[in-house]
ZAFISE-656340 format. One record per residue: x, y, z of N, C-alpha, C in turn; chain. Coordinates in steps of 0.02 Angstrom, whole numbers, plus 50000, padded with zeros to 5 digits. Example, Ala and Ser with C-alpha at 12.3 -4.5 7.8 and 13.67 -1.06 7.14 Angstrom:
BEGIN
  n.c1  n.c2  n.c3 ca.c1 ca.c2 ca.c3  c.c1  c.c2  c.c3 chaine
 50660 49716 50390 50615 49775 50390 50660 49835 50390      A
 50642 49888 50354 50684 49947 50357 50645 50002 50394      A
This chain:
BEGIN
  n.c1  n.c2  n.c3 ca.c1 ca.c2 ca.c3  c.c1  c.c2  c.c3 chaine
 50041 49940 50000 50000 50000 50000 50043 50063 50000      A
 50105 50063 50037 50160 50130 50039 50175 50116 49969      A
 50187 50082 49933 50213 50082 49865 50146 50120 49810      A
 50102 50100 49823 50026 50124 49798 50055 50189 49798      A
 50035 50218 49847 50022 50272 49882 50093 50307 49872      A
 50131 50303 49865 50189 50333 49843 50187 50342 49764      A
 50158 50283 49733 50164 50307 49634 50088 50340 49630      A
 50040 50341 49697 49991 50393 49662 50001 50458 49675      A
 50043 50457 49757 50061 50553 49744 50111 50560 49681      A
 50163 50511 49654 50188 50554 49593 50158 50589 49549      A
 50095 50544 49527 50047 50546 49467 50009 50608 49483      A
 49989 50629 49553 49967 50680 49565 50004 50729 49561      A
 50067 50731 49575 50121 50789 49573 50130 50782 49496      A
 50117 50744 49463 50138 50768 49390 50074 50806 49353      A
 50028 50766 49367 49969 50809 49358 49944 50889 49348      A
 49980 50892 49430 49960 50959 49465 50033 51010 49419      A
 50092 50992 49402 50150 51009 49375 50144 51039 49304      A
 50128 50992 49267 50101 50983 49197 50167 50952 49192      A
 50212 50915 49199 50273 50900 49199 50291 50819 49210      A
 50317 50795 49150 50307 50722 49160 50377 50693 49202      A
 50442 50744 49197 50491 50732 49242 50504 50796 49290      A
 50481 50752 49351 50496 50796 49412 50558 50801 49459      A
 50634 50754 49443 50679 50745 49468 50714 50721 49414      A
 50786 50737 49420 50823 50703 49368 50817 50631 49372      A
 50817 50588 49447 50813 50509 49429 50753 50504 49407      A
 50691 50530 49402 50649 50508 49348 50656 50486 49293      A
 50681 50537 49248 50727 50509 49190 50798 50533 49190      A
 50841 50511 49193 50923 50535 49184 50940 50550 49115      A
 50923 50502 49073 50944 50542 49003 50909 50587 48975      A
 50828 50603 48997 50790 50661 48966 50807 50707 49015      A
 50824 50712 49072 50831 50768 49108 50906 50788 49086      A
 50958 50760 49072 51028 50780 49030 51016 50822 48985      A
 50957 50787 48924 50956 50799 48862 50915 50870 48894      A
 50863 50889 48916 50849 50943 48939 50886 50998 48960      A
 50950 50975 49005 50969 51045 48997 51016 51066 48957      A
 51028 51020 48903 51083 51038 48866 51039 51086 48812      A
 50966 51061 48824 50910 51122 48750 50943 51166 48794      A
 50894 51173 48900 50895 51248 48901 50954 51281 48891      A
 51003 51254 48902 51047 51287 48887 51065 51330 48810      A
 51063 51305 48774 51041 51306 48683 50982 51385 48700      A
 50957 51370 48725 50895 51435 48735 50930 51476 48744      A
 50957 51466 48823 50978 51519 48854 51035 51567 48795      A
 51074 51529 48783 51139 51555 48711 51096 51602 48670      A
 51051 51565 48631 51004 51608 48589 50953 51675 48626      A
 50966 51658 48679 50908 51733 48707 50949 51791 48720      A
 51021 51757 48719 51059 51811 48738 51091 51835 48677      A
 51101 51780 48636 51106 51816 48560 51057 51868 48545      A
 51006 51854 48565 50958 51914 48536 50958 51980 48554      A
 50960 51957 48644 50990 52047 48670 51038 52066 48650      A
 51105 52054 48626 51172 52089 48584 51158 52082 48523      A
 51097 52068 48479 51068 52080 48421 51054 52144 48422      A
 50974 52158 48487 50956 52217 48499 50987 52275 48507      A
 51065 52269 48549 51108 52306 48562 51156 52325 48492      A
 51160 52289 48455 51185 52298 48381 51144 52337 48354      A
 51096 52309 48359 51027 52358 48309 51025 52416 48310      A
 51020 52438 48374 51005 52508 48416 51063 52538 48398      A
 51133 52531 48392 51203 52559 48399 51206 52574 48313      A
 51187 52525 48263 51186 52535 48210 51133 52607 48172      A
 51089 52580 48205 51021 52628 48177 51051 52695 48216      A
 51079 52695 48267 51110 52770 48269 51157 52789 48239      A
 51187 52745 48204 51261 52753 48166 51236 52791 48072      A
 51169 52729 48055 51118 52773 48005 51118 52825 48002      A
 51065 52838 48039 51050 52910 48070 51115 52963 48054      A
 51145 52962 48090 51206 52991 48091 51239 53021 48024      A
 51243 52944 47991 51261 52967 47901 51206 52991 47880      A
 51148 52967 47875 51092 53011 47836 51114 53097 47852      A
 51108 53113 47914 51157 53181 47909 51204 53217 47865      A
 51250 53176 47892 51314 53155 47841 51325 53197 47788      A
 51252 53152 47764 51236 53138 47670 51200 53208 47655      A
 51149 53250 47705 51137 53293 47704 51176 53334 47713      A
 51214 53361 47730 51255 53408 47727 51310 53423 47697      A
 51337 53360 47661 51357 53350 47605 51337 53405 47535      A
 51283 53367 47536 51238 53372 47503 51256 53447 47500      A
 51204 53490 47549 51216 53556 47517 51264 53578 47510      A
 51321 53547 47546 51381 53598 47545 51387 53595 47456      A
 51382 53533 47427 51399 53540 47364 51335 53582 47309      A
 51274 53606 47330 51240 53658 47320 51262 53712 47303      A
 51309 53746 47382 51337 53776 47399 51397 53800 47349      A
 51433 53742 47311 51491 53741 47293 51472 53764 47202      A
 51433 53726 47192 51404 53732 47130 51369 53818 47109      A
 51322 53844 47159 51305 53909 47161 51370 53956 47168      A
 51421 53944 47206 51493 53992 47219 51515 53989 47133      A
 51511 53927 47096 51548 53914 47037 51525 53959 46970      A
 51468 53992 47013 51417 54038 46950 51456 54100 46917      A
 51465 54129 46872 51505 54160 46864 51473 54226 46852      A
 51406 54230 46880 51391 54293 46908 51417 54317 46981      A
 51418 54266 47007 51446 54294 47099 51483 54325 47115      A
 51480 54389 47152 51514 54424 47185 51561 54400 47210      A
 51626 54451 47261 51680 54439 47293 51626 54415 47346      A
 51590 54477 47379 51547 54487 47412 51483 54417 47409      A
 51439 54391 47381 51413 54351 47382 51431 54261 47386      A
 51498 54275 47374 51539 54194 47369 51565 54195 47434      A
 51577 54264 47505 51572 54269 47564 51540 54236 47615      A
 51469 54274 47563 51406 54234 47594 51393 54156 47604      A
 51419 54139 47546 51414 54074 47545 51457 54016 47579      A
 51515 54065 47573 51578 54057 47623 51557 54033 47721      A
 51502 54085 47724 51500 54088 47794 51442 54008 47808      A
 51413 54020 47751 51355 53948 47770 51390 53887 47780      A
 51456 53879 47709 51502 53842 47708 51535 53810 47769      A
 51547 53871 47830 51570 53845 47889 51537 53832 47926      A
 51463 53837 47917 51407 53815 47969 51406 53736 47956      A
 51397 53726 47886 51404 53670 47887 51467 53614 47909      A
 51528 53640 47898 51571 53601 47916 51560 53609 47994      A
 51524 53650 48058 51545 53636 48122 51493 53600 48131      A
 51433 53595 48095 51395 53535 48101 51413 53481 48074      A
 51462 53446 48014 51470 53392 47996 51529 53378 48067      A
 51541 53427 48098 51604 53410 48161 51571 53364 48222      A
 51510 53425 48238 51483 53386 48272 51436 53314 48272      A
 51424 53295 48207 51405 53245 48192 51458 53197 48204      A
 51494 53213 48183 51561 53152 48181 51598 53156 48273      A
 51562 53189 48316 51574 53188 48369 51511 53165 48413      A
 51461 53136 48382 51409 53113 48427 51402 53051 48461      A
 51366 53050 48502 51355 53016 48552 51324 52934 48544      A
 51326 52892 48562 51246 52828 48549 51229 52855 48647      A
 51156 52793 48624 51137 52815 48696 51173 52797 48776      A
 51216 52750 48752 51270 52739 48801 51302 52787 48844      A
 51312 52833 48801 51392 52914 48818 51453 52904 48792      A
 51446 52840 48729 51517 52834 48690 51496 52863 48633      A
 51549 52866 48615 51562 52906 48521 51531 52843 48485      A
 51511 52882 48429 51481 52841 48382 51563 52813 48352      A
 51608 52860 48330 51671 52861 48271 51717 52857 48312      A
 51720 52830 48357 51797 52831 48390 51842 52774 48375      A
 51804 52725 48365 51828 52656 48357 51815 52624 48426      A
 51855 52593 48431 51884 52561 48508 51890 52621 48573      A
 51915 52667 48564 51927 52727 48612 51864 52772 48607      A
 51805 52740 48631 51730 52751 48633 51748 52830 48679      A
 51794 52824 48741 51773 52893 48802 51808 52945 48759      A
 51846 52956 48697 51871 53020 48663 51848 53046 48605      A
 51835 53122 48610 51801 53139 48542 51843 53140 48488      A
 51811 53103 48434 51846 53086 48378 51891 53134 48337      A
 51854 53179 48347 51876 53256 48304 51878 53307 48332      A
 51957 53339 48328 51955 53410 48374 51990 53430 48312      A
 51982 53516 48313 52030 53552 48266 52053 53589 48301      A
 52123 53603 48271 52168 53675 48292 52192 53692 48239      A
 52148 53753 48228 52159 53827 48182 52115 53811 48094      A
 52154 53765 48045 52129 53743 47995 52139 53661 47987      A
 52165 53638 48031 52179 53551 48025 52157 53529 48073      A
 52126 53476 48043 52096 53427 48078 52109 53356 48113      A
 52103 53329 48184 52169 53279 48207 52098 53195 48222      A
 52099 53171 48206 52054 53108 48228 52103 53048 48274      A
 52067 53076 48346 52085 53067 48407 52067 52985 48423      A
 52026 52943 48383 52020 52878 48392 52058 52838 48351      A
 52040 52770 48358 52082 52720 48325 52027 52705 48255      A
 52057 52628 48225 52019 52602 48170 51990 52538 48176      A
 51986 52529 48253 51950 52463 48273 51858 52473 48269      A
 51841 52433 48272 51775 52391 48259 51770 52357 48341      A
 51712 52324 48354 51660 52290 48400 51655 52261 48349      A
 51650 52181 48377 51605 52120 48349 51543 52115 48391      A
 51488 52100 48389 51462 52095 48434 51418 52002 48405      A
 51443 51957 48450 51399 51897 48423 51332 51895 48432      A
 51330 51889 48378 51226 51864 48378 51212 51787 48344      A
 51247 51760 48323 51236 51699 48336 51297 51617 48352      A
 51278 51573 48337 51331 51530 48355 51410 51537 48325      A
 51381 51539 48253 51450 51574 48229 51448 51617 48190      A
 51429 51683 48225 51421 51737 48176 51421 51802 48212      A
 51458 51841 48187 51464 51907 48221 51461 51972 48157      A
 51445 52019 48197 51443 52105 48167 51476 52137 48200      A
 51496 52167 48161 51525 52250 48198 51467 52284 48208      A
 51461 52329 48253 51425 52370 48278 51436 52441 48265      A
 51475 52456 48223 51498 52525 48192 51547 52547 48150      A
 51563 52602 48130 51648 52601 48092 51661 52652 48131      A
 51730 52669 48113 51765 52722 48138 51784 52771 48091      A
 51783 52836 48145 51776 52912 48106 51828 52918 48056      A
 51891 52857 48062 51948 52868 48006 51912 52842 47954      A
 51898 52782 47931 51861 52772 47888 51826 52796 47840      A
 51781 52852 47904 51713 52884 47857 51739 52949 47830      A
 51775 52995 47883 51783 53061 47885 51847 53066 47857      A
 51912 53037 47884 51984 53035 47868 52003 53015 47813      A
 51988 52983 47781 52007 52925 47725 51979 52938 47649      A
 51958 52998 47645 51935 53009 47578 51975 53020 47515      A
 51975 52991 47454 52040 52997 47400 52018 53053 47361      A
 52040 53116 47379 52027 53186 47339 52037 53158 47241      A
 52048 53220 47219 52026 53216 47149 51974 53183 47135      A
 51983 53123 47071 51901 53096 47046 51950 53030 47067      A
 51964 53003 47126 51965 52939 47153 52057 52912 47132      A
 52079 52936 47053 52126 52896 47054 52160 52944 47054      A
 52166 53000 47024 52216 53062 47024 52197 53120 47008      A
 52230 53186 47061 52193 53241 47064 52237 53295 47000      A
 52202 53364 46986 52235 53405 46973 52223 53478 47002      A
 52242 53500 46982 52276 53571 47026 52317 53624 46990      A
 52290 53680 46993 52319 53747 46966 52375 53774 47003      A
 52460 53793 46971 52491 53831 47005 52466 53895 47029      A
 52471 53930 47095 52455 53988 47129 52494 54016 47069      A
 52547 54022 47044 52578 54068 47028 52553 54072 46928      A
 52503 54035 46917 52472 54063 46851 52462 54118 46844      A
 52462 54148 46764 52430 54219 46746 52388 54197 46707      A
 52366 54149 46685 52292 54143 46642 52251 54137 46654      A
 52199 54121 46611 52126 54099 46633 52121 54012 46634      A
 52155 53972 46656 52164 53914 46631 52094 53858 46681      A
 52057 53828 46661 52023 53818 46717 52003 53757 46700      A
 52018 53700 46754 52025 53619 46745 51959 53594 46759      A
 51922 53530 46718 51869 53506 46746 51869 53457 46744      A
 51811 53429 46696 51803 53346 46692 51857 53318 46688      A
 51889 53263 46739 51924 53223 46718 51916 53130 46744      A
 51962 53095 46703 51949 53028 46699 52016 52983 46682      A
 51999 52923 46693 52054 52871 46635 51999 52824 46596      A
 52063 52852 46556 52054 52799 46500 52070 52728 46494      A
 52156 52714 46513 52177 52652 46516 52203 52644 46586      A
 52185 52615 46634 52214 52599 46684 52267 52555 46682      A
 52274 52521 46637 52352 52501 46634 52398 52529 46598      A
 52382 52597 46573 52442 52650 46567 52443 52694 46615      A
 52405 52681 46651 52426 52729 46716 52469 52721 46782      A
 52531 52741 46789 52567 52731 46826 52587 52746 46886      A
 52545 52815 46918 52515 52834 46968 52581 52890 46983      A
 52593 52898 46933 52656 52950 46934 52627 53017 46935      A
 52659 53074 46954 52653 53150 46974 52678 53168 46884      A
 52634 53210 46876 52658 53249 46805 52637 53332 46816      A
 52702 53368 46778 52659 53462 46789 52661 53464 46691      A
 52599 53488 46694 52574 53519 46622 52605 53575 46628      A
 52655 53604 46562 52668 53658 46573 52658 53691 46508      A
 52622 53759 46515 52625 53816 46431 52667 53827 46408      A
 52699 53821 46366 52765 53839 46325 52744 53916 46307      A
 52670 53938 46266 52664 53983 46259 52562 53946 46244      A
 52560 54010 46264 52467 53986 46270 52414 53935 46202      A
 52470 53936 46151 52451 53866 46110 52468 53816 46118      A
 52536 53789 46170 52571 53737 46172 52586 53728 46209      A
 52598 53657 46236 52628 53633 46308 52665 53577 46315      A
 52662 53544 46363 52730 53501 46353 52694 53461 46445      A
 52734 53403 46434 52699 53365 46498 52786 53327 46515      A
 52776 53346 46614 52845 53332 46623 52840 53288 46680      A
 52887 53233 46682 52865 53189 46751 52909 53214 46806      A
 52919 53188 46874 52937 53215 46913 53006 53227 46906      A
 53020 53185 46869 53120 53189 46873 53128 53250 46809      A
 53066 53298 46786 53077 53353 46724 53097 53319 46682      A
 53090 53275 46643 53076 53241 46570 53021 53238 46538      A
 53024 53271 46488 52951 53281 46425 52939 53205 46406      A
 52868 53199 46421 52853 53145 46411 52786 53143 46360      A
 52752 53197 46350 52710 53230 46286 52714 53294 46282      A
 52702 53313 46203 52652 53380 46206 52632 53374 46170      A
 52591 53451 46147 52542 53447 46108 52520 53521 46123      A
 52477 53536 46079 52453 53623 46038 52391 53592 46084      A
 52354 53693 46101 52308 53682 46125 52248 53727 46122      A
 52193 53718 46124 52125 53775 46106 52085 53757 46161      A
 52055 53834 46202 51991 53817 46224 51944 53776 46218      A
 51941 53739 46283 51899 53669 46300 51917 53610 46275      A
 51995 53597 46240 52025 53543 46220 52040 53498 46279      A
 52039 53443 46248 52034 53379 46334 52121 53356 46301      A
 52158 53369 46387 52219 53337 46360 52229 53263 46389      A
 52265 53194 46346 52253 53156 46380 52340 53136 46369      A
 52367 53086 46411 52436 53068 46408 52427 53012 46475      A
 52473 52960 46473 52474 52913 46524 52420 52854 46535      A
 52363 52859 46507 52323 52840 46510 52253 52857 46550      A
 52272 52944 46549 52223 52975 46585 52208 53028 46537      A
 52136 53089 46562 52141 53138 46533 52096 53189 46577      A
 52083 53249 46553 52055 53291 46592 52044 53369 46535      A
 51998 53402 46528 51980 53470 46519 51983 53517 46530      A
 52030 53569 46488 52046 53634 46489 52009 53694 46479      A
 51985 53710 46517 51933 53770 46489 51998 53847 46481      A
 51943 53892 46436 51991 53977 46459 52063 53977 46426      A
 52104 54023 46435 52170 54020 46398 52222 54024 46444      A
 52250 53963 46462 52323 53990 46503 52368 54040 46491      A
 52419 54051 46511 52479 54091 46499 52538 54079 46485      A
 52590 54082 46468 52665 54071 46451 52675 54047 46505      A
 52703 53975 46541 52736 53956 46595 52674 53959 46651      A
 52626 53972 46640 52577 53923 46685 52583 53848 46688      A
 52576 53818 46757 52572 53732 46766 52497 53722 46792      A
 52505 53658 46773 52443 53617 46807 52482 53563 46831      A
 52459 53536 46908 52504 53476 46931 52427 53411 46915      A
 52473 53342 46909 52431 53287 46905 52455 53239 46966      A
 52433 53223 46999 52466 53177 47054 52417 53125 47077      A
 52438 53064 47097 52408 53040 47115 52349 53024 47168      A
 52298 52995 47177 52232 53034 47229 52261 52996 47295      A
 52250 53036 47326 52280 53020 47422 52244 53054 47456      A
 52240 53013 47522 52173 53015 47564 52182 53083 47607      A
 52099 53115 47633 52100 53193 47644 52057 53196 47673      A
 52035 53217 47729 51982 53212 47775 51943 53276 47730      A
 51879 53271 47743 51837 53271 47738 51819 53356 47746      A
 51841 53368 47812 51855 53434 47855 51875 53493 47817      A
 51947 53461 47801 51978 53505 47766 51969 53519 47681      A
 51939 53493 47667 51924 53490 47597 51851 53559 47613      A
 51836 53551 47656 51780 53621 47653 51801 53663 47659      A
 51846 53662 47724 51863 53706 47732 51935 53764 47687      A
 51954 53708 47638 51997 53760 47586 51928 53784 47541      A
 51886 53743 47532 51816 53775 47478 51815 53845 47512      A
 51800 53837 47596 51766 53920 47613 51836 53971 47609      A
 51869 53945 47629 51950 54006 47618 51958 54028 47559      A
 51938 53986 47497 51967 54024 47421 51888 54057 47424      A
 51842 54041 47438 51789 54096 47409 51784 54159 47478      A
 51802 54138 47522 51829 54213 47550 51887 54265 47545      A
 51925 54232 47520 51990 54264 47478 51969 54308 47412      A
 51928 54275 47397 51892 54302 47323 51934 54341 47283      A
 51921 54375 47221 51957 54372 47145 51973 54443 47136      A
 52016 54478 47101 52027 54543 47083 52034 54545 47024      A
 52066 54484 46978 52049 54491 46906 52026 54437 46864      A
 52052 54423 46804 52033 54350 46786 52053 54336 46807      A
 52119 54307 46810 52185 54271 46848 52157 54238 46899      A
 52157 54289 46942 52138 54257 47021 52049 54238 47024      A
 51999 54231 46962 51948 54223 46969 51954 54139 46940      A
 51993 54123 46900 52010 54063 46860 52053 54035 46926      A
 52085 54041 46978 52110 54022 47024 52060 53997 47081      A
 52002 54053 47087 51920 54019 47133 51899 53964 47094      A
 51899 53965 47022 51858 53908 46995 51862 53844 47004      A
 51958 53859 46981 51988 53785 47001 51994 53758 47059      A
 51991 53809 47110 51978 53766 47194 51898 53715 47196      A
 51847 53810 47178 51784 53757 47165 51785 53703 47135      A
 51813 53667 47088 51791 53622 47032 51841 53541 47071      A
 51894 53577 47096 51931 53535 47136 51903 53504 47204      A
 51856 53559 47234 51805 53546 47287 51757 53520 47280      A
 51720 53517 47204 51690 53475 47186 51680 53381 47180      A
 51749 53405 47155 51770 53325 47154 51778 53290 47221      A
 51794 53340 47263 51840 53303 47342 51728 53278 47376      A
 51713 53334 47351 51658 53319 47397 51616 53248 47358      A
 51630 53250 47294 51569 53175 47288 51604 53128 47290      A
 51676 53130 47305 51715 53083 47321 51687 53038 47403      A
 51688 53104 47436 51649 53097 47500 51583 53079 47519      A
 51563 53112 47478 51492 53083 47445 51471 53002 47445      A
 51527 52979 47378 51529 52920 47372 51557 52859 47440      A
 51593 52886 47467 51612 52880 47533 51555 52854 47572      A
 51545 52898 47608 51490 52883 47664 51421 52867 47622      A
 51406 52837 47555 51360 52801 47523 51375 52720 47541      A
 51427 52720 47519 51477 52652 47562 51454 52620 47605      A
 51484 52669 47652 51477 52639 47728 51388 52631 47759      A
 51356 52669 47724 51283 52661 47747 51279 52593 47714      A
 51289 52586 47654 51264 52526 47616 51301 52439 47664      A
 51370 52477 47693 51376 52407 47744 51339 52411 47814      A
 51298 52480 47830 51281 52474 47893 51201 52440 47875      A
 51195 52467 47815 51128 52427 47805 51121 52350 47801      A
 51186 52312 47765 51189 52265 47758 51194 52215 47820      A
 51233 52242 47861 51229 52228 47943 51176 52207 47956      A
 51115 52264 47980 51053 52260 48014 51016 52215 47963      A
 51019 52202 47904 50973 52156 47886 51021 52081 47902      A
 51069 52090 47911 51121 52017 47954 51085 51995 48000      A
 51095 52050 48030 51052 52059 48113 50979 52020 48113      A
 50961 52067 48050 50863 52050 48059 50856 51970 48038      A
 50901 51946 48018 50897 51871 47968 50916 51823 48040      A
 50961 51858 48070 50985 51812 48110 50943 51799 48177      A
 50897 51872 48173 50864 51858 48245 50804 51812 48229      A
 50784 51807 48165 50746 51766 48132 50768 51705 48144      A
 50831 51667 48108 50856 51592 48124 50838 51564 48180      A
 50879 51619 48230 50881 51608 48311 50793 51583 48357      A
 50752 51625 48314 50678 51609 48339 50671 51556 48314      A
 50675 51542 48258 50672 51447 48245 50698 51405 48279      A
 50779 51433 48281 50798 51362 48323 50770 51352 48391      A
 50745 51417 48423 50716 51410 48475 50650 51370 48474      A
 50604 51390 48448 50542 51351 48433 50543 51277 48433      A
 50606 51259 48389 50629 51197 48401 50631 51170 48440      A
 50669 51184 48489 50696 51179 48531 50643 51149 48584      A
 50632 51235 48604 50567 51210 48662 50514 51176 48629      A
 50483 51131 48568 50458 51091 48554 50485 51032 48584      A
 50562 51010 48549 50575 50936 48591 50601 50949 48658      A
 50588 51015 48676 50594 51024 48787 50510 50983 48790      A
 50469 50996 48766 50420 50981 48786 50390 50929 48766      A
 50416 50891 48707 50421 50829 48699 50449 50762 48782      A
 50503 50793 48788 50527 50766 48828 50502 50774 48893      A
 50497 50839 48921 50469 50850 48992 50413 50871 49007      A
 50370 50884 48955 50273 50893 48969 50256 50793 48960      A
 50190 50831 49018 50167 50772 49039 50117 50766 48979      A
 50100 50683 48976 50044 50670 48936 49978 50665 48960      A
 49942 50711 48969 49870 50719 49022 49825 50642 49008      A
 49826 50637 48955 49779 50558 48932 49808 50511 48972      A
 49850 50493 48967 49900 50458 48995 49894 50454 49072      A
 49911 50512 49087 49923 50528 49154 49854 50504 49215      A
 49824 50545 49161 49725 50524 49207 49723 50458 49225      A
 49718 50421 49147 49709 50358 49145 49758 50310 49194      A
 49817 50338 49202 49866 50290 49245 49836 50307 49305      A
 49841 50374 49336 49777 50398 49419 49724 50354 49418      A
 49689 50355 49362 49630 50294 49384 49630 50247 49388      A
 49671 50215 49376 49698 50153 49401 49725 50134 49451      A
 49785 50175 49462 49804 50178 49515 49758 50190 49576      A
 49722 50240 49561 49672 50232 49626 49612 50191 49651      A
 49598 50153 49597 49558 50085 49603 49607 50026 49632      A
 49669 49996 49611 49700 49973 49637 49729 49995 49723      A
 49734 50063 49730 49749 50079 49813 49698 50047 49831      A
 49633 50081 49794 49560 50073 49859 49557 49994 49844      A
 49560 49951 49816 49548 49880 49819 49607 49858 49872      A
 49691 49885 49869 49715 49854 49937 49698 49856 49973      A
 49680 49922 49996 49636 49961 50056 49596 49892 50104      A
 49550 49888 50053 49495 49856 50047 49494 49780 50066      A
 49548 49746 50033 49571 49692 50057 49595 49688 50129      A
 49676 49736 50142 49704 49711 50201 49643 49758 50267      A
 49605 49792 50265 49549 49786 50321 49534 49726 50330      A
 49489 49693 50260 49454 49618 50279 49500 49568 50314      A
 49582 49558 50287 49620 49538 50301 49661 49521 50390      A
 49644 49609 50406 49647 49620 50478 49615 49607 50516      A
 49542 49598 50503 49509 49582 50556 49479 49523 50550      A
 49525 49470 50502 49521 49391 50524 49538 49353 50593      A
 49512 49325 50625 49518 49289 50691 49505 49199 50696      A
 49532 49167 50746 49516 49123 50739 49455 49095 50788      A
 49401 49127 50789 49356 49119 50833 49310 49135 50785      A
 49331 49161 50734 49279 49157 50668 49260 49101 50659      A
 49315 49053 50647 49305 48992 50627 49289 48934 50686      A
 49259 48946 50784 49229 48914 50815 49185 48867 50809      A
């Protein structure tokens, strides 16, 4: 009857539980196999919170460039309206001064916060602001490390880039090589579209275009060896090396143009020479063909930048949909999961009843017996 009565309170404790193992010696290998799921859970729930924490760090990192991209943006508005060749000394001032509104806002962008109190752009050195200036240069006070942050078994994200990357690292000219007007021109010489043609004639060498006399020129590499020339007319495209580029206006006798190869230029300073030449502004042609070519040179630096932080959004985007895929997997395997948890450790109610009712017909029949049993005597049988 203690044996009864001992497997019917189980049946009742499982009952009342919903739980078909109530101690590991119940079952030893389903209660193993059990916690090796919860465990499996537990991994994945916490993948999800450093998902969330990715998410959140990213979507402020968005944010951030969408800025970015805006202010970009007008500055090169900005740059394009200065390039009008109605504008004043006086009105390219004006534009000058917006010019620096915007760069102390693209500063402070590149110095903001997540909701933590770390830098978005610092890298690794989250407690220092990324960007300080003194006078016209700009110093980026963090490193070029990354956060992984795991979100799943074997898989990790970074959780941001760093301000060298976005802000520091930009390749002035049109990406492979810039050009540039000597200060010391007397013409109207004024550089624009440029490109390559053959990238495997291009050798990433420094060349100065120089006027022999305002029909003719001559192209010299760094060690001063003529390496082309050629006659020349307003808006003629000169090409040599496997590159080329457009001459607008008429140079002068011994005017240069330098060609050099494109090397990286923060971001900062590329505005900030835009607002200095249009506050310097022009006194004749000369020095008005000298604003153009900064503008047109500022042009280039900025959709360079442009193209830049298009980039990096396009990997921060690619991230969060990492993220969103992965927090997805992770809910499956979970589902899984706690399916065969509950395979294994939910009770089977059909089952369960049916074994109680039995069991408790069998108690009450021992019952039932050892009474009759007990109060046998032998004076019954007198």
């Amino acid at each position: 009857m203690q044996r009864l009565q001992a497997a019917l309170d189980f049946t009742q404790r499982q009952i009342s539980s919903g739980r078909r193992i109530l101690t590991p010696s119940d079952d030893p290998i389903g209660s193993s196999r059990a916690i090796e799921i919860r465990e499996s859970i537990s991994r994945l729930e916490q993948f999800d919170r450093t998902a969330t924490i990715a998410t959140n760090r990213l979507s402020q990192e968005e944010s951030a460039l969408s800025s970015v991209n805006h202010v970009l943006q007008r500055v090169r508005e900005l740059a394009v309206q200065a390039n009008n060749g109605t504008q004043t000394n006086e009105t390219r001032r004006l534009i000058a001064v917006e010019l620096r509104q915007n760069l102390d806002a693209l500063v402070q962008i590149a110095n903001q916060k997540d909701g933590n109190g770390s830098y978005l752009f610092a890298g690794n050195l989250e407690g220092a602001a990324p960007v300080t200036r003194s006078g016209d240069s700009y110093t980026y006070n963090g490193d070029q490390g990354q956060r992984f942050i795991q979100i799943g078994e074997s898989r990790q994200v970074a959780d941001g880039d760093s301000g060298a990357a976005i802000f520091f690292a930009i390749r002035n000219g049109n990406g492979t090589f810039s050009t540039s007007a000597s200060v010391a021109n007397t013409g109207t010489g004024i550089l624009s579209e440029s490109g390559v043609t053959d990238p495997t004639a291009w050798d990433q060498g420094q060349y100065t275009l120089r006027f022999i006399d305002p029909a003719n020129f001559e192209v010299l590499d760094s060690s001063a060896t003529v390496v082309s020339t050629g006659s020349f007319q307003d808006g003629d495209t000169v090409a040599f090396r496997g590159i080329e580029f457009s001459l607008n206006g008429q140079p002068g006798a011994g005017d240069e143009f330098t060609i050099s190869p494109s090397r990286q230029q923060d971001v900062f300073s590329m505005i900030d020479q835009l607002a200095t030449s249009l506050e310097t502004g022009a006194t004749d042609f000369a020095s008005q063909a000298a604003v153009n070519n900064v503008i047109n040179a500022g042009l280039q630096n900025i959709d360079q930048a442009i193209g830049s932080v298009l980039d990096v959004r396009i990997q921060v985007g690619s991230r969060l949909t990492a993220i969103e895929n992965q927090v997805d997997s992770n809910g499956a395997f979970k589902l899984n999961y706690r399916e065969t948890l509950a395979n294994i450790e939910d009770l089977d109610y059909a089952e369960a009843l049916s074994r109680l009712s039995l069991e408790v017909t069998t108690l009450e029949a021992a019952q039932q017996s050892f009474i009759r049993t007990q109060s046998l005597s032998l004076f019954n049988y007198l």
